[in-house]
PLY file of the C-alpha trace (Angstrom):
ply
format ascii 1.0
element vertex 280
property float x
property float y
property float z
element edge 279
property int vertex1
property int vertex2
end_header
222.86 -48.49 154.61
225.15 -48.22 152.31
227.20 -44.87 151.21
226.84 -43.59 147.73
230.13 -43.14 145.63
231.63 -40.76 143.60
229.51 -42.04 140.45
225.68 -41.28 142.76
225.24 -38.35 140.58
224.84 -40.24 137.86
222.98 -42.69 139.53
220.48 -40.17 141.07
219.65 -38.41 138.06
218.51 -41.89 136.63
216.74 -43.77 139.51
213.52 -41.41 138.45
213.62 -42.68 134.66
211.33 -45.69 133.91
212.47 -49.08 134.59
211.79 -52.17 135.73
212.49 -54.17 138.52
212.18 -57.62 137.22
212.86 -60.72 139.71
212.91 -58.05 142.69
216.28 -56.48 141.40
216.95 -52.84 140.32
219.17 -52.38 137.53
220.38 -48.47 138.36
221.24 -49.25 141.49
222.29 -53.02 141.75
222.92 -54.99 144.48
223.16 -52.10 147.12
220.43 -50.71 149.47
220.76 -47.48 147.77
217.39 -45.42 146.98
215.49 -46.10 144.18
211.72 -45.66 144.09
209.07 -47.89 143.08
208.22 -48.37 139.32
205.88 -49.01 137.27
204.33 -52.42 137.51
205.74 -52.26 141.19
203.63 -53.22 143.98
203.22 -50.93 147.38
201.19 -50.83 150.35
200.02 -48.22 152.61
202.44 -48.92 155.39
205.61 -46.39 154.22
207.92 -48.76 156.49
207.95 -51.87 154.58
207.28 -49.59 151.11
211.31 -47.92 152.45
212.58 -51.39 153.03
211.62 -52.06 149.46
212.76 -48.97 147.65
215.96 -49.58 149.48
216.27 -53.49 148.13
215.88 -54.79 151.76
212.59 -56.30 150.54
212.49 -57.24 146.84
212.17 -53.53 144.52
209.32 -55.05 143.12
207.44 -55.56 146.14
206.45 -59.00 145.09
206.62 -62.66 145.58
207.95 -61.88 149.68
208.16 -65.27 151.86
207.38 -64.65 155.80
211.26 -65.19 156.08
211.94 -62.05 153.35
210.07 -60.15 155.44
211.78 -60.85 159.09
215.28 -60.50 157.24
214.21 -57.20 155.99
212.68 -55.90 159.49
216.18 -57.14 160.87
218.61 -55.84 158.64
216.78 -52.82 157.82
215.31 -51.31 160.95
217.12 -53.56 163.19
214.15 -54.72 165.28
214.73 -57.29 167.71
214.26 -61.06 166.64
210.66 -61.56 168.53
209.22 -57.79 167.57
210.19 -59.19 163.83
209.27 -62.19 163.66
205.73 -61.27 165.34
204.49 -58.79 162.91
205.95 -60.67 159.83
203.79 -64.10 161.02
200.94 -61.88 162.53
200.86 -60.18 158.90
200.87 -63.52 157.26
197.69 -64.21 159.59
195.78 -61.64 159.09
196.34 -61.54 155.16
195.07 -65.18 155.49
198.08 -65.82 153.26
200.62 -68.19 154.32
203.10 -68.68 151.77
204.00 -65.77 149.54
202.53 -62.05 149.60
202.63 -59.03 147.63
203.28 -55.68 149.36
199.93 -54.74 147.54
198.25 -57.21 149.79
198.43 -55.31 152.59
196.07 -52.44 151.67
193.35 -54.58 151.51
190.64 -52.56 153.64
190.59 -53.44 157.27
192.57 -55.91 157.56
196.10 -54.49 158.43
195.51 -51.44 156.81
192.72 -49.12 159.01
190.63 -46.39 158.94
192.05 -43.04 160.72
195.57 -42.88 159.41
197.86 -40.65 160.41
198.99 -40.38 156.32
196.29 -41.91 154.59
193.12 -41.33 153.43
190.15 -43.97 154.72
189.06 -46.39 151.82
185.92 -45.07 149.95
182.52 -47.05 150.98
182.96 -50.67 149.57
186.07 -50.30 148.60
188.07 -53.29 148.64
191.52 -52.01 148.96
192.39 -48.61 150.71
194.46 -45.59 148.71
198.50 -47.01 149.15
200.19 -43.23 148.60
200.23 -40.87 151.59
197.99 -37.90 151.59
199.65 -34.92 151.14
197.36 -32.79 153.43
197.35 -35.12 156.13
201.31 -35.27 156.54
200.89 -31.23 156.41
198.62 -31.66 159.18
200.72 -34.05 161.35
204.25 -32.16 160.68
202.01 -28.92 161.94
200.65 -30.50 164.61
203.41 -32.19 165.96
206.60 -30.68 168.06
203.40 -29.49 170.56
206.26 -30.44 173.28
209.63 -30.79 171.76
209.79 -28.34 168.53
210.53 -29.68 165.63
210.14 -33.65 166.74
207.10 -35.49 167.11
207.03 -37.60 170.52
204.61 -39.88 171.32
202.66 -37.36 173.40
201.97 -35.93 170.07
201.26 -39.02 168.69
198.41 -39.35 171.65
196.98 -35.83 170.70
197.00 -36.84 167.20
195.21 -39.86 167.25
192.93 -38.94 169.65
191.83 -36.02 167.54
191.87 -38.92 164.14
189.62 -40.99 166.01
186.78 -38.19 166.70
186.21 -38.80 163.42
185.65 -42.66 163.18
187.13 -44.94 166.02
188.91 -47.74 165.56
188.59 -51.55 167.14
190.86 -53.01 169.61
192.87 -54.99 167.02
192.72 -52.08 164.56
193.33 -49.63 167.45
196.85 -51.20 168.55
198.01 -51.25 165.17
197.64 -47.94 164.56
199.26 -47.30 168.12
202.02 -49.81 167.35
202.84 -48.43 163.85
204.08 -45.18 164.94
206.11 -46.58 168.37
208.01 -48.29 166.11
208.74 -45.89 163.78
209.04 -43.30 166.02
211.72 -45.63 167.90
213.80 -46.84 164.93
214.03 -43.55 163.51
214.63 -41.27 166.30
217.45 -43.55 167.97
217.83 -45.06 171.51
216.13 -41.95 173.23
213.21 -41.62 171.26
211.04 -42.42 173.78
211.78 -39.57 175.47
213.33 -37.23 172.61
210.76 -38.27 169.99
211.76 -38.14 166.36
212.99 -34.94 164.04
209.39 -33.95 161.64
211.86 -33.63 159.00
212.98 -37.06 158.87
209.57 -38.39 159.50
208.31 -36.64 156.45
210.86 -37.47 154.10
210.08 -41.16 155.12
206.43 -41.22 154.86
206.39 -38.44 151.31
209.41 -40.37 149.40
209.51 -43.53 151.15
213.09 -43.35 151.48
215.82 -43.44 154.89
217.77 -40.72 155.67
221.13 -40.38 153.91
223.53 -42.33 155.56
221.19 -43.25 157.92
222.25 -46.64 160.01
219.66 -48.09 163.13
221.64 -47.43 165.91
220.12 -49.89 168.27
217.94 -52.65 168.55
214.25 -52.18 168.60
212.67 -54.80 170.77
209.55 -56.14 171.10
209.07 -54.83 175.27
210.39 -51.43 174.41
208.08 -51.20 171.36
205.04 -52.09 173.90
205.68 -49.62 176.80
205.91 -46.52 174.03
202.97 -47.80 172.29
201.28 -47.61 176.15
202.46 -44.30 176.56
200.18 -43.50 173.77
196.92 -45.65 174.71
197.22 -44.47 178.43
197.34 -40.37 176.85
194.64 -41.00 174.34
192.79 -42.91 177.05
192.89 -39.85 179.16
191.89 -37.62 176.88
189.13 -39.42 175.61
187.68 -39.89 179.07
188.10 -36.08 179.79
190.51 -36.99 182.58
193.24 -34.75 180.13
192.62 -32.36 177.96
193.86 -32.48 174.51
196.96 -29.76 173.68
195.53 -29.09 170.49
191.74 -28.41 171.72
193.86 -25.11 171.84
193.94 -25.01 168.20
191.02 -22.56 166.20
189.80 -24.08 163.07
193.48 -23.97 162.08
194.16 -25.71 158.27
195.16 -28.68 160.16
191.59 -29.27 161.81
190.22 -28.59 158.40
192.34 -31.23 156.80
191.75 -33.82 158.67
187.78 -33.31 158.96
187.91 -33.39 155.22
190.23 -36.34 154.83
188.88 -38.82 157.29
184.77 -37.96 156.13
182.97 -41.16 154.42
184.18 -41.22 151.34
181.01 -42.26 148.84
182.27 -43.50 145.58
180.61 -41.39 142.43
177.51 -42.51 140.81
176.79 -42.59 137.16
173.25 -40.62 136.41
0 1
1 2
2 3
3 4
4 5
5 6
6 7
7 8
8 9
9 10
10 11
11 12
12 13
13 14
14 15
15 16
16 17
17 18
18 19
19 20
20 21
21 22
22 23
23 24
24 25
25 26
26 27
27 28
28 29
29 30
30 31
31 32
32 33
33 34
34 35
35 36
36 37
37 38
38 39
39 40
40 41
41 42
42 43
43 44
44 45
45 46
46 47
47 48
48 49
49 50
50 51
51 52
52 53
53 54
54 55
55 56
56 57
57 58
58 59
59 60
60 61
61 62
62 63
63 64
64 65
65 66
66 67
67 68
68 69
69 70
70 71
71 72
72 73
73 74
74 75
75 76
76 77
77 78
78 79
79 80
80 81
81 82
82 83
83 84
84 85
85 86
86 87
87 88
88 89
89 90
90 91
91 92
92 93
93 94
94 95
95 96
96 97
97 98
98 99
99 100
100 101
101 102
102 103
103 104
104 105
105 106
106 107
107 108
108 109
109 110
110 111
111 112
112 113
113 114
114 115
115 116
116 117
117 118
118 119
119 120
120 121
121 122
122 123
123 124
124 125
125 126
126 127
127 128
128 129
129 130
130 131
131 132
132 133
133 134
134 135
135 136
136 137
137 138
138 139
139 140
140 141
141 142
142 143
143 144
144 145
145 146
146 147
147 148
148 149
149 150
150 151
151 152
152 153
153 154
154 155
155 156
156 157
157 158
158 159
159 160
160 161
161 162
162 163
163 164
164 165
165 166
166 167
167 168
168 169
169 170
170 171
171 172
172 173
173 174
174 175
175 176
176 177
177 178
178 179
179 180
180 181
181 182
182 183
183 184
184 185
185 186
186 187
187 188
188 189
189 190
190 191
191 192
192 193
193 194
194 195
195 196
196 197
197 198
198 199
199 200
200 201
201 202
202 203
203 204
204 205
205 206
206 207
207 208
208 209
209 210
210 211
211 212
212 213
213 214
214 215
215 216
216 217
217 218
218 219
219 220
220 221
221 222
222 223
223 224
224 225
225 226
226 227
227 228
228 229
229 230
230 231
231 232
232 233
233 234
234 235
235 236
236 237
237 238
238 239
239 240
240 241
241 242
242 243
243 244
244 245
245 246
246 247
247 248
248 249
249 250
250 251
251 252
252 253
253 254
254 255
255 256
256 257
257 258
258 259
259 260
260 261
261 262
262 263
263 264
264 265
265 266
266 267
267 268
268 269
269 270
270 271
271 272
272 273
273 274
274 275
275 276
276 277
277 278
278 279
């Protein structure tokens, strides 16, 4: 990612005043991968990975009009996953959407089809709802950065991740498909973002929740290694073999510990059916 220079001050104090980012482009920032969020008339989805990779102009700002060959560039140059692990979730996207040609990053919050109930950072869609809420819930990133760093403080590790889910899921669970996306999801993020160790070391809470609140990369922040498509499935075992365990009562949860802490409240509340308001 590229540095800022000596003019960012500037630049920062005017990426938050309206504009537009006609044809995909940003005209604060130009033709950098410098932060800029999204806009008015911007599209975003609920996945905060691809909505970075657009606020950073690795996907176009507008979050429109993306070709399945956009969206393995962006995966590539932007998180640095391997060739295969990009090119599978940018044509296994494409399939799911039913949508073979162009999409919008809107697209993808369309209710159980990528997007899934039990988020980690978003609320479920309300009953009938045809597309699911696309901004992360405050509450529920308060519960996950409070719950998290069980085992390594101050970084979630995907132990944590295990604990976490498994405790999401008591509250609605989730299909196969729907069930290794949501595993999936968080291997890789927790792999691109906390470096070649992650596995092991996990990822800082800190840097997770800037990326998931503001959509945005850490300053300065490079990939440091390539994310491949075997790596991404072993950590993403680590957490259905945990949650597996713990749902079978062969393991017991680390935060069955917990009282009826504000984090078990929070996520009761944010993952009940949702019944959309009806006029008397």
């Amino acid at each position: 990612m590229s540095h800022h220079s000596q003019g960012s001050t500037s630049t920062s104090n005017t990426i938050t005043a309206q504009h537009q980012h006609e044809g995909g482009s940003c005209p604060v920032v130009g033709d950098t991968h410098d932060y800029c969020p999204h806009h008015k008339g911007d599209a975003r989805s609920p996945c905060p990975a691809l909505n970075a990779l657009a606020n950073h102009g690795y996907l176009p700002r507008d979050g429109k009009n993306i070709s399945v060959f956009d969206l393995i560039r962006a995966l590539r140059e932007g998180y640095r996953l391997s060739a295969a692990l990009a090119l599978i979730l940018s044509i296994g996207a494409m399939f799911i959407l039913g949508q073979f040609r162009k999409i919008s990053l809107a697209d993808l919050a369309r209710h159980n089809l990528i997007e899934h109930d039990a988020s980690l950072f978003h609320r479920d869609a309300r009953e009938g709802e045809e597309y699911a809420p696309r901004g992360p819930d405050c509450s529920l990133l308060k519960a996950v950065v409070h719950q998290g760093g069980y085992y390594k403080p101050g970084r979630i590790t995907l132990e944590d991740v295990a604990n976490i889910r498994a405790k999401r899921e008591m509250h609605g669970s989730l299909d196969f498909t729907h069930a290794e996306i949501a595993r999936g999801e968080m291997a890789i993020a927790i792999g691109v973002l906390g470096g070649p160790n992650a596995d092991k070391e996990g990822l800082d809470l800190e840097v997770l929740k800037t990326w998931v609140k503001y959509e945005r990369l850490p300053d300065g922040w490079k990939p440091d290694h390539t994310q491949g498509l075997y790596h991404t499935y072993k950590m993403a075992t680590v957490v259905r073999d945990r949650m597996d365990a713990i749902k079978s009562g062969k393991l017991k949860n680390a935060l069955d510990d917990e009282d009826a802490t504000e984090a078990a409240i929070v996520m009761s509340v944010a993952h009940a059916p949702q019944i959309p308001p009806t006029s008397e």
